[in-house]
C-alpha positions, 0 to 999 in steps of 0.5 A: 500500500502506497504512503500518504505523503500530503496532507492538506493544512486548514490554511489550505482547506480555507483558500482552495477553490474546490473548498469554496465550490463545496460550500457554495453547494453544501457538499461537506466532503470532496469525494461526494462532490466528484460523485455528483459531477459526474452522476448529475452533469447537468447541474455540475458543469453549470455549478463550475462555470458560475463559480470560476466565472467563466463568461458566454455572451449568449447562455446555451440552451441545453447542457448536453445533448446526446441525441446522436449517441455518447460518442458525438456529445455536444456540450452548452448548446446554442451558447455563445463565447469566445476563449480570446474574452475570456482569457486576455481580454477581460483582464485588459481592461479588468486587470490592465496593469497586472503581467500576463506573460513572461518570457525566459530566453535561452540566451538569457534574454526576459521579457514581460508583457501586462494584461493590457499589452497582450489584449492590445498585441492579440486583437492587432495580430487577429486584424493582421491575420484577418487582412491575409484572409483568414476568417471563422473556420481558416486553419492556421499553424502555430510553429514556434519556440515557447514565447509569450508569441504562442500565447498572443498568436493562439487567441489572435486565432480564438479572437477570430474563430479560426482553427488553430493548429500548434506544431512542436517547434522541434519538428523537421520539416516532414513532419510539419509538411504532413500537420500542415497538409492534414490540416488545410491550414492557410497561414503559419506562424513561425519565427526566424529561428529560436535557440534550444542547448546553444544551438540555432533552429532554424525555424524560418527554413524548416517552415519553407520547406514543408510548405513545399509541400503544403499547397494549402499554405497561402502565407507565412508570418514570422516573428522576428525572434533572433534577427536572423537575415532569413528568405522572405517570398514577397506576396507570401511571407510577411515579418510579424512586426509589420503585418501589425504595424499600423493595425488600431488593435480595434477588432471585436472578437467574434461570439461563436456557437459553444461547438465552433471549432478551437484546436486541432492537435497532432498526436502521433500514430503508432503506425501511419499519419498522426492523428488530428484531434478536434477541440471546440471552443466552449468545452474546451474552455471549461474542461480545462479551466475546471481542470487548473481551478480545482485540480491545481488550484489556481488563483488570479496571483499565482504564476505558472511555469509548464516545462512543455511545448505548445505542440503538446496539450500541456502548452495549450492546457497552460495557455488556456486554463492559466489564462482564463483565472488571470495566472501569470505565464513563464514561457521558456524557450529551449531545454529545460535541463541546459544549462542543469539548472535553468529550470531551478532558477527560472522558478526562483527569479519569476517567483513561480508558484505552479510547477509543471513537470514531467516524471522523466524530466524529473529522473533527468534531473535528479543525476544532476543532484540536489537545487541549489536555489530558493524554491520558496515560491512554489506552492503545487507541483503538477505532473503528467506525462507517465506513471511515476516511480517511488523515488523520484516521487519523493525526491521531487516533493522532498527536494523541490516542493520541500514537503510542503507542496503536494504533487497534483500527478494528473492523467488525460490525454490530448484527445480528453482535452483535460484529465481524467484522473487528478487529486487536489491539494484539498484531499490527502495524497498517496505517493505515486497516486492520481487520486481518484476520477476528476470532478465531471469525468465518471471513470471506471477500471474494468476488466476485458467485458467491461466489468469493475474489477477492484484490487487489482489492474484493468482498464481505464474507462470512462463511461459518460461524455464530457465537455473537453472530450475530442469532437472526433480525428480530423476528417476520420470518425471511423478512426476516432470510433475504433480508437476509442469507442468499439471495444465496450459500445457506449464506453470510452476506453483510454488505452491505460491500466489503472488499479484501485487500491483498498483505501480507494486511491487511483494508479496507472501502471503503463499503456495498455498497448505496451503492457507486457504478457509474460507466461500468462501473466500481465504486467505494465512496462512501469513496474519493471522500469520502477523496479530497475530505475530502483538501482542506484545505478539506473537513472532512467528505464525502458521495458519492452516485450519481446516474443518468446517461443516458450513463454509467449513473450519476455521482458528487456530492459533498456537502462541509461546508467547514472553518471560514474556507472560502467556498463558490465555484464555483472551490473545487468545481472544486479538490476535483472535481480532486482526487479526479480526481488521487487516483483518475482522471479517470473518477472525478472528480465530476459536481457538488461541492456545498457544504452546512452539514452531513450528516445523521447519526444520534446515534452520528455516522455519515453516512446516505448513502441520506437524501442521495441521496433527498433529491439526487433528490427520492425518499422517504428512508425511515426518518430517526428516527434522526437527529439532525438532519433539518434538515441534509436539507433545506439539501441539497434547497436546495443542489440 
């Protein structure tokens, strides 16, 4: 049984959001309140918008309406808003003088814009956009380094209710090509270069080439990061600068219906093309507004800093849900981890009190030891990304959040447009655990016929709509229904294994895609990688399946070693005896192989499947997300 490790002071109990919507409903216990989010919808989601004061401009009709089925639920129905209004606009003129966004260069360059300057630069570039064309539905790319720009350029789209699509700014140039073809899209937004671990990227470029082969792309505006001397298409390009120059900053932003589509979200595919996930701009908002407000107890002075790229949920989750309570944003171009760090003095310069953060990044950093800067002003630790280990658990809200900040460990995904699973700083927190369902969403663990199953792994579910849910896969419905729909009619199926323990705690134990099934028994990839990273040698794991002639299928180990450990074959024996002591002999690993690193996309998560292909010589499928395909083939060599 895991360990409780936070528990919340009365100080906490009398500020927290979650408290204050309890009250204002006479719901004395937390757990009863996300019972009644989820059995009774229709009054919840109402009950939320009021209390974090979220504005339409046109009240909805209905709640939900699901007269075309469970899977195509539409939320706040004949309703209008606008994202932009709700999360800049109306602090301009409510909160004109307060700071809005932050920027921490590379090269150690800072920047700071208030409410009032980011109102002004988002209606200009919505007016610059609207003069090249772009109008209500126009689908326009997002490629750029983390900046205040993102922020700027993704409401310019909500303002005008175009369709934005971000993409990671360390995409190569086919993989920004196949997003931007997918898409349709008609501008992209990118910079003329940006810096990541002292190098230049070459944004400008990349994004002249991919439009190549993007036929749909009619202009490209570029935001003078660097100063770089770049090549500018004269009628098609247009420097950001001057495209907004002489712009009043007048434009009203456009009331669209509730439904009008807000993002499109490029999640890669195991095989084939990535996927384009579909947000609305009325569900999208609440989602992950209630999500920031309850779950990471947001307040208007607190100041967020996710270690993410627009291009992954979290981005849009930071620039939506931080914006909409009136939060201070850091954006921080490059690598978190360069210099070691950067990250520990970002927090103690901003003064941040919100912390996102990724489980691997945090194994990356520990073999860079302890922080060595004032991490006073953090108040909540937020993390997704991948199931967590103990020790980096502990590390983390010992040494960083030094036992004072409960770790917020949430899991959703880019298709939920929010969480599934979240504690809060409201409730006790076991290590290691998501908490239980968030308020709205009703999850369940089932076995394979869709039957709860407690006390021991299944699969998550969720068996009710709910208003962040994806509106489908861009122009591929059957692909969203087998995704997520087919295998239990009427029930969304996650892709993860999760367990309830006896106390009523929530973990997830890897995807259920990468699960592992060795001589009849199942087990998921976070297990064995626990176990290993356990070692005091192992600083990062990855556990693949292998097909076995006897046994179906065996465990390898793919271990990055902390610095000063040697590869030998006596220290793989070691770590192969150690996840056989942690989890049984029937566990222990087929081989343990040492390599220099994982492959792993930008926002740091380990991409298992490329492993595997790669361990068995087989395609690995779409890699455009990572950040370095190099690391793949030291695996082919280690192998």
């Amino acid at each position: 049984m895991s360990e409780y490790v936070w528990s919340p002071s009365a100080d906490v109990l009398a500020h927290a959001n979650v408290v204050r919507l309890m009250r204002r409903h006479g719901v004395d216990d937390y757990w009863e309140l996300v019972r009644r989010s989820h059995e009774d919808p229709k009054w919840f989601w109402p009950a939320a918008i009021e209390d974090m004061g979220l504005e339409f401009s046109k009240p909805w009709d209905q709640v939900v309406d699901l007269s075309r089925g469970p899977e195509w639920a539409t939320w706040f129905v004949g309703g209008t808003l606008n994202v932009a209004w709700n999360c800049v606009h109306r602090w301009g003129e409510r909160r004109p003088k307060a700071a809005g966004a932050v920027f921490a260069g590379e090269d150690g360059s800072r920047r700071s814009l208030t409410f009032a300057e980011l109102s002004r630069e988002v209606t200009r570039l919505a007016e610059g956009l609207a003069a090249l064309g772009v109008g209500k539905g126009d689908a326009v790319a997002i490629f750029l380094p983390m900046s205040p720009e993102v922020a700027i350029a993704s409401h310019a789209c909500a303002h005008l209710g175009a369709v934005q699509v971000p993409i990671f700014s360390g995409f190569a140039a086919p993989a920004v090509a196949a997003r931007l073809r997918d898409a349709e899209a008609k501008v992209i937004v990118t910079a003329d270069g940006s810096l990541r671990r002292g190098r230049v990227v070459p944004m400008k470029e990349i994004a002249d080439e991919a439009v190549r082969d993007a036929p749909s792309v009619e202009h490209i505006v570029v935001w003078r990061r660097l100063g770089n001397d770049v090549q500018m298409e004269e009628g098609r390009d247009a420097f950001w600068d001057e495209l907004v120059a002489d712009r009043p900053g007048t434009l009203a932003p456009l009331e669209v219906e509730s439904e009008a589509p807000y993002l499109l979200a490029y999640t890669s595919g195991t095989t084939g093309k990535p996927k384009g996930i579909l947000h609305v701009q009325g569900g999208f908002l609440v989602s992950i507004t209630r999500e920031v407000a309850y779950q990471a107890d947001a307040h208007p002075n607190d100041v967020i800093h996710f270690a993410t790229d627009m291009g992954w949920i979290m981005g849009p989750w930071t620039v939506v849900g931080g914006g909409a309570l009136g939060c201070t944003l850091v954006f921080a171009e490059g690598a978190p981890d360069w210099p070691k760090d950067r990250l520990w003095t970002l927090i103690e310069r901003e003064g941040v009190s919100i912390l996102g953060i990724s489980p691997t990044l945090v194994r990356a950093l520990i073999p860079h030891g302890e922080p060595a800067t004032d991490l006073n002003s953090l108040r909540t630790i937020v993390t997704t990304g991948e199931p967590w280990n103990p020790d980096p658990y502990r590390w983390l809200f010992e040494r960083v959040g030094g036992g004072r900040c409960p770790i917020i460990n949430c899991s959703g995904g880019t298709e939920v447009g929010a969480c599934f699973l979240s504690p809060t700083p409201a409730i006790p927190i076991k290590s290691c655990s998501l908490g239980g369902p968030a308020l709205g969403m009703a999850m369940d663990v089932v076995d394979v016929e869709g039957r709860p199953v407690r006390g021991e792994v299944g699969e998550l579910v969720c068996r009710k709509p709910f208003p962040g849910m994806t509106r489908g896969i861009w122009k591929d419905p059957d692909r969203y229904l087998d995704a997520y729909w087919r295998r239990l009619p009427g029930i969304w199926v996650h892709g993860d294994w999760a367990s309830i323990d006896e106390d009523g705690y929530w973990f997830l134990h890897g995807r259920s895609d990468d699960t592992l099934n060795i001589a009849g028994k199942r087990i998921g990839p976070a297990e064995l990688e626990s176990a290993a990273v356990a070692h005091p040698a192992v600083s990062e794991a990855a556990a693949v399946g292998i097909p076995h002639g006897v046994k179906g299928e065996v465990a390898w180990v793919f271990c990055v070693l902390a610095p000063g450990d040697e590869p030998t074959h006596d220290l793989a024996a070691e770590v192969g005896e150690a996840i056989a002591r942690e989890l049984g002999k029937a566990f222990r690993p087929d081989r343990v192989v040492f390599v220099p690193a994982l492959p792993k996309t930008r926002s740091a998560k380990i991409v298992r499947r490329a492993v595997r292909a790669k361990a068995l010589g087989e395609d690995p499928g779409d890699l455009s997300s990572l950040e370095n395909p190099e690391s793949l083939e030291a695996i082919a060599g280690a192998v």
